[in-house]
N, C-alpha and C positions, 0 to 999 in steps of 0.2 A: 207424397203426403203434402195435403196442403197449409197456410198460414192457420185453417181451425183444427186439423187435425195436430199439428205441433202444438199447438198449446193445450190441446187437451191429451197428449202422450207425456208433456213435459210435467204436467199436473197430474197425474194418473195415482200417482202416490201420496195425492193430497187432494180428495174431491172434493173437498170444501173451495178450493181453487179454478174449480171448473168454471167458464164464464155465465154458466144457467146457474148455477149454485151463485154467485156472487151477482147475477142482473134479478136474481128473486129475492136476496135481502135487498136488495136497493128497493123493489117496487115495494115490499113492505113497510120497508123507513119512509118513506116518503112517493108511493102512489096509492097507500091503499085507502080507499075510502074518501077517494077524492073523484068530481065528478071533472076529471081532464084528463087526457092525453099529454104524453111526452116526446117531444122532438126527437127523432132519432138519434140526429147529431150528437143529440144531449148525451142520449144512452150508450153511442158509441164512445163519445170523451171519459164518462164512470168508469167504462171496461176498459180505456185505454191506462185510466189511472193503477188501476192494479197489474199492468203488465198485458191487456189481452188486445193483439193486432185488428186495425179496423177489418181486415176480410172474417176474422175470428169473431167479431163482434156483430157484425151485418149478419153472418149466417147464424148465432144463437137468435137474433130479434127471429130472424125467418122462421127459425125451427120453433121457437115458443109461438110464434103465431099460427102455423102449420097443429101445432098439438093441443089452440085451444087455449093456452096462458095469455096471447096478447091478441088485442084485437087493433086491425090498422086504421088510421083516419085520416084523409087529405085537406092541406090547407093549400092553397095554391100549389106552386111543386113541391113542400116540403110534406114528408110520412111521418105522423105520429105516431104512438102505439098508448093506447090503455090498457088498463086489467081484465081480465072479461071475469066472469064468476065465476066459472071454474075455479080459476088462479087465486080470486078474491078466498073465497071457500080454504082452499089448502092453505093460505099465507096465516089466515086467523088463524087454525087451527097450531100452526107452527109459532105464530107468536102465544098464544097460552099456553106452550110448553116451555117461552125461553127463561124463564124463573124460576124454573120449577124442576132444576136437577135430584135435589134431595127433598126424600119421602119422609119428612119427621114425624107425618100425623096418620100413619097406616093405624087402618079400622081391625086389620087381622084377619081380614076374609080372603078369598082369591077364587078368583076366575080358571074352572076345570074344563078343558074341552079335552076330550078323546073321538079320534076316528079312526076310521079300517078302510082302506080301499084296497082294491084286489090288484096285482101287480101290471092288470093290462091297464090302467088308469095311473101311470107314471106321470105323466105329463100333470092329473088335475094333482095329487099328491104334494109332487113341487111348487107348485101355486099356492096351495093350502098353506104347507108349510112357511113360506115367503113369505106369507099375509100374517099367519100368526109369528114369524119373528119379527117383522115391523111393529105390530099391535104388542110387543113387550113380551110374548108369551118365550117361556123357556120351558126346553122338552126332558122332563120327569123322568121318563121312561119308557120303552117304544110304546108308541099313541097316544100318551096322555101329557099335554101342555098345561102348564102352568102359568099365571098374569095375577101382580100382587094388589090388582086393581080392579073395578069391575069395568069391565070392558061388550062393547053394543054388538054382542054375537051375530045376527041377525045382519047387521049391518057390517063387519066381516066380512062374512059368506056372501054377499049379495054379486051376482054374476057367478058364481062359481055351482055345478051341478053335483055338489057335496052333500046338500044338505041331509038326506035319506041314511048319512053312511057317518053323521056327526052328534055326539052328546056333551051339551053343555049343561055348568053344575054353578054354582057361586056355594063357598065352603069352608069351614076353619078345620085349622090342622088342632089334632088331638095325641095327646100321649100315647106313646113312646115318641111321637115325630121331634127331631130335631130340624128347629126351622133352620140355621144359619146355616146347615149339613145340608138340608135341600136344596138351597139355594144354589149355594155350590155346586151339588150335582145336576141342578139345571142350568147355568149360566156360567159363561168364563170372566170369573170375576178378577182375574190377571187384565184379561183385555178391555174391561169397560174400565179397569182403574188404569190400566196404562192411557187411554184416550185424556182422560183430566190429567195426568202428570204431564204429556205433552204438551197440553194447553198451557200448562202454567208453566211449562217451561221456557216455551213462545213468549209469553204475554207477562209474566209477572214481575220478571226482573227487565224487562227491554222493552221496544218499540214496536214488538210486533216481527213476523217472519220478514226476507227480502221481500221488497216491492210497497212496503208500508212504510208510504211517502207522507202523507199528508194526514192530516184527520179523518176524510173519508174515505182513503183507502185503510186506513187503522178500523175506521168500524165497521166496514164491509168486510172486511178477510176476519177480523174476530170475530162476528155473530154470523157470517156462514160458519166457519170452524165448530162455534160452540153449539149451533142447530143441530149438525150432523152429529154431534159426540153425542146430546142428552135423546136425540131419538134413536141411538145406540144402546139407548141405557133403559130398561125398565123401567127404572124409580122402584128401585128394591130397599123395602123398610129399611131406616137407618140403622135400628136399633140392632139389630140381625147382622149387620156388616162389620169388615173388622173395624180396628179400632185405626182412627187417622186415617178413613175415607176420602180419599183425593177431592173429590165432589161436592166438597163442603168448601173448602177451599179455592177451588176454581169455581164455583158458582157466588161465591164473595167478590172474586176479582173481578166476575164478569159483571155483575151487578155496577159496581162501581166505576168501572171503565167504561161500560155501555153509557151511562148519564153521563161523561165527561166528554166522551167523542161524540153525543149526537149534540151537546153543545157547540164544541168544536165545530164539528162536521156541517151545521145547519147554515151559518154564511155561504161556505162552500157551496153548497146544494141549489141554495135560492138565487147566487149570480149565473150557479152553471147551465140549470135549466131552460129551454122555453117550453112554455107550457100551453094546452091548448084548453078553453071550457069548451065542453062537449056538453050539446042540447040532442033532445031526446031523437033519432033518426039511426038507421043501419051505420055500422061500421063495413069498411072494404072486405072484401073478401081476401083471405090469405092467399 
């Protein structure tokens, strides 16, 4: 196994750690929405700072350009990499989630989808189910998921050969229903609260896990951590959870630690880089 396979077995129990998890909040903090290119070197030294070896860091840029997240561009011999739109697209989406741990302001509706597929269709099943636990949905009871949000069905489903075999509802619960009873029997609410306890166990009273040296390795390994926990979490109404909800908690610390490190962190960033303006014309090919 090689220098990126060791770092991604030694991280394996911590994927917020991984070097694509930790080079996609970098390009978020500071490449998105910017019309430049970033030096490689540059991006190798970010991954260096959190612990991840230059061959482990050349082969993440490779594989993000290869899947469409980075697009290359040559200045003399040096390779830059930009955002391409793809990547732009998912990064917004992930930063309007990163505030937004707890649900204080649920409307009391929810998003019903139920399907049936016949057992030779295993494979689309799996997929289905994958997309609606991402998309928040927790499962009710056999075939009928649950999302305490309204969420873009249509847009869901899209690529997937389901459609024929799926019914989607938006719906309030009505007596006898115990909501915070449902909840529960849809979701393992041990495991989305243990994810914030860890957090705050890391970060609330210390510096952050090993490897968080500096300020931008502090707010790189924190707001990867905390991305991956809150798109673990539905945003299940407050009201309905127990009582001393980890996530109110940990999403205080992070609020405030987030503004403190990217002050921090912003000198850092702007000596370490070289940057390239990019005028309208193809990027290389991957």
């Amino acid at each position: 196994m090689g220098d990126d396979g060791d770092a991604e077995a030694a991280n394996g129990s911590q994927p917020w750690r991984r070097p694509q998890a930790i080079m996609l909040t970098f390009c978020a903090a500071y490449m998105l929405d910017r019309d430049e290119a970033v030096y490689s070197g540059s991006l190798i030294e970010v991954l260096r700072r959190v612990g991840v070896g230059e061959h482990a860091a050349r082969s993440t840029l490779s594989r993000m350009s290869a899947r469409g997240l980075l697009a290359r561009h040559r200045s003399g011999k040096r390779v830059y990499f930009s955002l391409t739109d793809q990547a732009a697209e998912v990064l917004e989406e992930g930063g309007r989630r990163l505030g937004q741990a707890v649900n204080r302001d649920w409307d009391g509706t929810w998003t019903l989808l139920g399907f049936s597929l016949p057992e030779t269709r295993r494979a689309d099943r799996h997929l289905l189910r994958s997309r609606l636990t991402w998309a928040g949905f927790g499962l009710l009871q056999s075939g009928l998921w649950i999302a305490p949000h309204a969420v873009d069905v249509e847009r869901l489903l899209d690529g997937l050969d389901v459609v024929d075999h799926v019914k989607a509802f938006r719906a309030v619960t009505l007596p006898p229903t115990r909501i915070n009873e449902m909840i529960a029997d849809a979701w393992d609410l041990g495991e989305i609260a243990q994810g914030y306890r860890d957090f705050l166990r890391r970060w609330e009273a210390n510096e952050g896990p090993p490897g968080a040296d500096d300020p931008l390795s502090r707010q790189l390994l924190m707001a990867a951590e905390w991305l991956l926990i809150i798109r673990q979490d539905p945003r299940l109404p407050l009201r309905h959870l127990p009582p001393d909800w980890p996530a109110v908690r940990a999403e205080r610390l992070f609020l405030h630690r987030r503004d403190t490190l990217e002050r921090q962190a912003r000198p850092v960033v702007e000596a370490l880089l070289d940057r390239l303006p990019l005028h309208p014309g193809p990027a290389l090919s991957s």
